[in-house]
NUVONU-65220 format. One line per 2 residues: their letters; for each residue y, z, x of N, C-alpha, C. Coordinates in steps of 0.1 Angstrom, whole numbers, always signed. Example, Ala and Ser with C-alpha at 12.3 -4.5 7.8 and 13.67 -1.06 7.14 Angstrom:
# NUVONU-65220
as> -57:+78:+132:-45:+78:+123:-33:+78:+132 | -22:+71:+128:-11:+71:+137:+0:+79:+129
END
This chain:
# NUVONU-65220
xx> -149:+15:-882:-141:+6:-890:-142:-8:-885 | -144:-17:-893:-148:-33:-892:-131:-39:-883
xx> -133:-44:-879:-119:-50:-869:-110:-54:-879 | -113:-64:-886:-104:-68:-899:-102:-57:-906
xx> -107:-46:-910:-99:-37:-916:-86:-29:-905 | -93:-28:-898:-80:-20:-888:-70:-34:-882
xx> -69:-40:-881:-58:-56:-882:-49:-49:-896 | -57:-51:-910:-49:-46:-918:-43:-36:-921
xx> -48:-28:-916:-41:-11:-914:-34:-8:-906 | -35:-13:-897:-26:-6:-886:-14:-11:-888
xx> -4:+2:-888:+13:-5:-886:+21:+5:-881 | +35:-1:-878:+42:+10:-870:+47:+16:-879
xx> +48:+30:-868:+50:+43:-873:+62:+49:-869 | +69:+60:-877:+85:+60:-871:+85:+75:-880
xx> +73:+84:-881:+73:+99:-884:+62:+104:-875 | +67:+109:-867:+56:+120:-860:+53:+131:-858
xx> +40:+134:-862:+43:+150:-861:+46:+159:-848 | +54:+168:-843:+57:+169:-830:+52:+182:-828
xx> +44:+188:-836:+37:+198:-835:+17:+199:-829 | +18:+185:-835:+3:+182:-830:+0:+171:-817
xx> -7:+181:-806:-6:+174:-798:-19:+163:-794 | -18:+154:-791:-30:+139:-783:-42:+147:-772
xx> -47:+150:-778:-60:+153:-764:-56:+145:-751 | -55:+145:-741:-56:+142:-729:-71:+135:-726
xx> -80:+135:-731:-92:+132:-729:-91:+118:-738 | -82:+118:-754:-86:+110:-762:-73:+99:-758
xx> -63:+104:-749:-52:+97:-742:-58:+86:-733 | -70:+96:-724:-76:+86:-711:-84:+76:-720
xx> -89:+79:-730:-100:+66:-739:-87:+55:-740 | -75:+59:-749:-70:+43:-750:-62:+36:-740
xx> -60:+46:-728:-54:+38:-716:-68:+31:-713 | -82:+33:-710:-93:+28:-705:-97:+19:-716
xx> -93:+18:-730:-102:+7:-736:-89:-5:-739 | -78:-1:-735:-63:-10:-730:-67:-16:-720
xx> -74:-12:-706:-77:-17:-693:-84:-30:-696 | -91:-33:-704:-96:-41:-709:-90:-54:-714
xx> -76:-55:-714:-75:-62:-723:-73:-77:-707 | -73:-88:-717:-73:-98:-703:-58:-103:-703
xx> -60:-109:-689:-47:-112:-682:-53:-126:-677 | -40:-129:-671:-40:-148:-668:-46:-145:-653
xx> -56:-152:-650:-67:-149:-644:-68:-139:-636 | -72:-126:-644:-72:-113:-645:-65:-113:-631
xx> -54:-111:-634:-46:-100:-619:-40:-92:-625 | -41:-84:-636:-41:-73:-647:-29:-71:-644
xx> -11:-73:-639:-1:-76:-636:+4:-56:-641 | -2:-49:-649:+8:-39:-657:+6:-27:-649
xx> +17:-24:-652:+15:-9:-643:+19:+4:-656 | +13:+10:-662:+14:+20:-674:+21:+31:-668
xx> +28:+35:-681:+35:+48:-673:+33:+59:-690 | +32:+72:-686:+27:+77:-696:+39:+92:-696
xx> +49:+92:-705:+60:+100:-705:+55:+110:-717 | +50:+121:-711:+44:+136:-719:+54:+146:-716
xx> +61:+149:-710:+66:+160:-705:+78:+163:-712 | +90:+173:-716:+102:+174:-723:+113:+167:-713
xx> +113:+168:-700:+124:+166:-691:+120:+147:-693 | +107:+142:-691:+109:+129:-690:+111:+124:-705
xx> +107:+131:-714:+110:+123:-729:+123:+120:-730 | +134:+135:-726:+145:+132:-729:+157:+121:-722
xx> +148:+122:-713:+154:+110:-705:+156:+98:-705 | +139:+94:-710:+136:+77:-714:+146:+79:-731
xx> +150:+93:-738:+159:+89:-754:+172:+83:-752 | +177:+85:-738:+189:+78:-739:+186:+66:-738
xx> +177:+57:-738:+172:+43:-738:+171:+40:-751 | +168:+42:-761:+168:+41:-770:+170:+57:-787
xx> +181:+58:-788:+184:+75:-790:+184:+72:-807 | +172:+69:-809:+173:+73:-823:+160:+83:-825
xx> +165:+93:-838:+158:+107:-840:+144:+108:-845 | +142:+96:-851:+123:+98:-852:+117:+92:-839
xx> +123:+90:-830:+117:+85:-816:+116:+92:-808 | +123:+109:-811:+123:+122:-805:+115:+128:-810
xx> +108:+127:-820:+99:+135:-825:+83:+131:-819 | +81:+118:-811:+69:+117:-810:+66:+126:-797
xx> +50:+125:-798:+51:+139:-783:+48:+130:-773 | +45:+117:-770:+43:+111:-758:+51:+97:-764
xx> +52:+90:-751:+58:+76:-751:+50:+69:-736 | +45:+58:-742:+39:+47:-736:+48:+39:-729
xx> +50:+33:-719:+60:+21:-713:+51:+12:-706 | +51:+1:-713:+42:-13:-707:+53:-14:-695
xx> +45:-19:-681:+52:-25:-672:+49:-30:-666 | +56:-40:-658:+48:-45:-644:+58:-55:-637
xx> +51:-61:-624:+61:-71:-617:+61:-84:-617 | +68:-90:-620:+69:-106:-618:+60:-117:-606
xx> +64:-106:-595:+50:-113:-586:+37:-111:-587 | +34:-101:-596:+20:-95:-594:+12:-107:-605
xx> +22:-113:-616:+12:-121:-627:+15:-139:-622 | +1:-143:-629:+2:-152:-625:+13:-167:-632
xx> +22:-176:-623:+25:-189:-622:+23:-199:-626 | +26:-203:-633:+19:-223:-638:+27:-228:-630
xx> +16:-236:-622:+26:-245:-609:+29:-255:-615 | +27:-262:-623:+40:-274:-632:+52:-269:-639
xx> +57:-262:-643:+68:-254:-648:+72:-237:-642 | +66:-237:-636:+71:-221:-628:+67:-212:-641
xx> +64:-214:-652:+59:-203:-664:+56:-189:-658 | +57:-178:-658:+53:-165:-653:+47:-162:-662
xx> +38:-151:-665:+26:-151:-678:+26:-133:-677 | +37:-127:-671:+41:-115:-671:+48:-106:-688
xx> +51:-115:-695:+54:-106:-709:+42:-113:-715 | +36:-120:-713:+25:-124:-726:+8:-115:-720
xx> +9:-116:-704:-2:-105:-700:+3:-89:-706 | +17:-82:-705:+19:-74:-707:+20:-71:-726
xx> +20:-79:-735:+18:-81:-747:+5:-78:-746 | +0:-88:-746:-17:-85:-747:-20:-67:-744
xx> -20:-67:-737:-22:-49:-726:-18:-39:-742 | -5:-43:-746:+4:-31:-756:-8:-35:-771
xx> -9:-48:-773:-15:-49:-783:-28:-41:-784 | -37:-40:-772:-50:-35:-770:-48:-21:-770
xx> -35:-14:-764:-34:+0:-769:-34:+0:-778 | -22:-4:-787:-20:+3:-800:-37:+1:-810
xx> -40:-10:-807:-51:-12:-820:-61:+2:-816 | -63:+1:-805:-72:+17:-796:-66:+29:-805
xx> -55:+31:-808:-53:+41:-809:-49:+40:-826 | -51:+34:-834:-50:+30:-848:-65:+33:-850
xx> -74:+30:-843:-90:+31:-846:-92:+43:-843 | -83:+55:-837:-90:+69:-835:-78:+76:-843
xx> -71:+69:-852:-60:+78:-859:-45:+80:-860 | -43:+75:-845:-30:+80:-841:-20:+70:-843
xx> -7:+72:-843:+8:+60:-849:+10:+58:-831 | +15:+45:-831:+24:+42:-826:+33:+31:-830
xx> +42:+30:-830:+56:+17:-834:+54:+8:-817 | +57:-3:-820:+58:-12:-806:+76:-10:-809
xx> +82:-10:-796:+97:-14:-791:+101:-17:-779 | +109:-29:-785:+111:-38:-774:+132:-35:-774
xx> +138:-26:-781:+152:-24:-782:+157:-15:-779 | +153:-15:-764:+157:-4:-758:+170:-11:-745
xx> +175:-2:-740:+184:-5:-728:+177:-4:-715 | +174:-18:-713:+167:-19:-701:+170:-9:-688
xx> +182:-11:-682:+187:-7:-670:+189:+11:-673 | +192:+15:-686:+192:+31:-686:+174:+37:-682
xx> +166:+24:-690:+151:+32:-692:+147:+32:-675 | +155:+16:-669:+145:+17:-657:+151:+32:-647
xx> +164:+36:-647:+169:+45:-644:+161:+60:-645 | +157:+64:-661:+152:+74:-667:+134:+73:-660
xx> +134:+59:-657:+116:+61:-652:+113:+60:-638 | +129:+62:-626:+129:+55:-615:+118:+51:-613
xx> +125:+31:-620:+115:+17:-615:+117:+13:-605 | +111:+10:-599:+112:-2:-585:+119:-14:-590
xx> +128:-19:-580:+140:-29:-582:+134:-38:-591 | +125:-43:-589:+116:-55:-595:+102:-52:-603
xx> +106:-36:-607:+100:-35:-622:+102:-37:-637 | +97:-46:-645:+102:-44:-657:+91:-38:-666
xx> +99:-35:-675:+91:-24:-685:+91:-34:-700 | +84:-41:-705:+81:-49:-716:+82:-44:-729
xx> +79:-30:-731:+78:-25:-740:+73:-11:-743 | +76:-2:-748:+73:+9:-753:+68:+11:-765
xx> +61:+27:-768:+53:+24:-777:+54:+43:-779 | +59:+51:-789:+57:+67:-789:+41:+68:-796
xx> +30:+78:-794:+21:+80:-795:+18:+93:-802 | +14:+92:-815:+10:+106:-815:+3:+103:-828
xx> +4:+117:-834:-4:+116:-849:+8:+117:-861 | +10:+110:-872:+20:+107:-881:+19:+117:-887
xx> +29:+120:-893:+33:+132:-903:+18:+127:-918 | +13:+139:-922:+8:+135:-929:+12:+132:-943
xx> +27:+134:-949:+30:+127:-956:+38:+111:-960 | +33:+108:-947:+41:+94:-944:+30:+86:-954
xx> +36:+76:-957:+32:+67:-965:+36:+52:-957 | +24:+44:-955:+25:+32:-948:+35:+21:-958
xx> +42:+13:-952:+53:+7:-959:+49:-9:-953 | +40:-9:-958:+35:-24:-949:+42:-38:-958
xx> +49:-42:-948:+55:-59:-957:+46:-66:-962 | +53:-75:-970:+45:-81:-979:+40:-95:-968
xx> +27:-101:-961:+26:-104:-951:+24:-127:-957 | +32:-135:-951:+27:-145:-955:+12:-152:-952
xx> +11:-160:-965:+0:-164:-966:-6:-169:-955 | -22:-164:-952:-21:-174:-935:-23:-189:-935
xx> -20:-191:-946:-27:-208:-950:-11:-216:-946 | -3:-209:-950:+18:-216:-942:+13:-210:-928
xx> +10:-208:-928:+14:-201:-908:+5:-214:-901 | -2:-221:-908:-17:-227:-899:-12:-244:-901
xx> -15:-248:-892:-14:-263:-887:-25:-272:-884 | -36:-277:-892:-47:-280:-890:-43:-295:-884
x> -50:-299:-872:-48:-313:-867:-64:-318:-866
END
């Protein structure tokens, strides 16, 4: 698939089939072609956490407890630490959610190119998930992402997206 077609295709997903499970082999491909993605002068800041199991799914649900988020069979949690990414020494800037954005973005497209749904979410309850993942004091977790393969009668519901000619600022 041409990159610009998968840009336009890919979208989140919020039906999963919970019967079909993710190869473990085809799991290690999008964590490894995620590894990739760049960071502010690569100190790759994220630490992934990969929640497959029944006891930890149900755990990370009270973080965010809604019922198509229980149906997915894995959940992704972007993470990492504030000291590990890098600083702009003129404003103190930390480049820790924009490294860890990048990282989520390079999953999901990974895994839109071999078939599988994920939804990005960022609305979850911080302090219950870091609880359900025991994080380290000074871990945060950026965003989550459930992984699997979509119900095959889902139908993509893609917004109607504005023109990119209003989004652009030519100087």
């Amino acid at each position: 698939m041409q990159f610009s077609d998968l840009t336009k295709e890919r979208h989140s997903s919020r039906s999963f089939d919970p019967e079909r499970a993710v190869d473990q082999g085809l799991l290690e491909h999008l964590l490894e072609s995620a590894s990739h993605a760049p960071s502010a002068v690569n100190l790759q800041p994220w630490k992934i956490l990969v929640i497959k199991n029944q006891p930890g799914l149900d755990r990370i649900h009270a973080a965010y407890p809604r019922d198509w988020f229980m149906n997915a069979p894995i959940v992704v949690a972007v993470s990492g630490f504030r000291r590990d990414a890098w600083t702009r020494p003129s404003d103190g800037y930390n480049s820790l959610e924009t490294d860890l954005a990048i990282y989520l973005y390079h999953f999901v497209l990974a895994a839109a190119d071999v078939g599988l749904a994920t939804c990005w979410i960022s609305n979850f309850e911080p302090d219950v998930l870091a609880q359900a993942l025991e994080l380290a004091q000074d871990q945060e977790v950026f965003g989550l992402t459930p992984l699997g393969y979509a119900k095959t009668n889902q139908k993509a519901t893609l917004q109607e997206r504005k023109p990119w000619r209003t989004t652009v600022r030519w100087i």
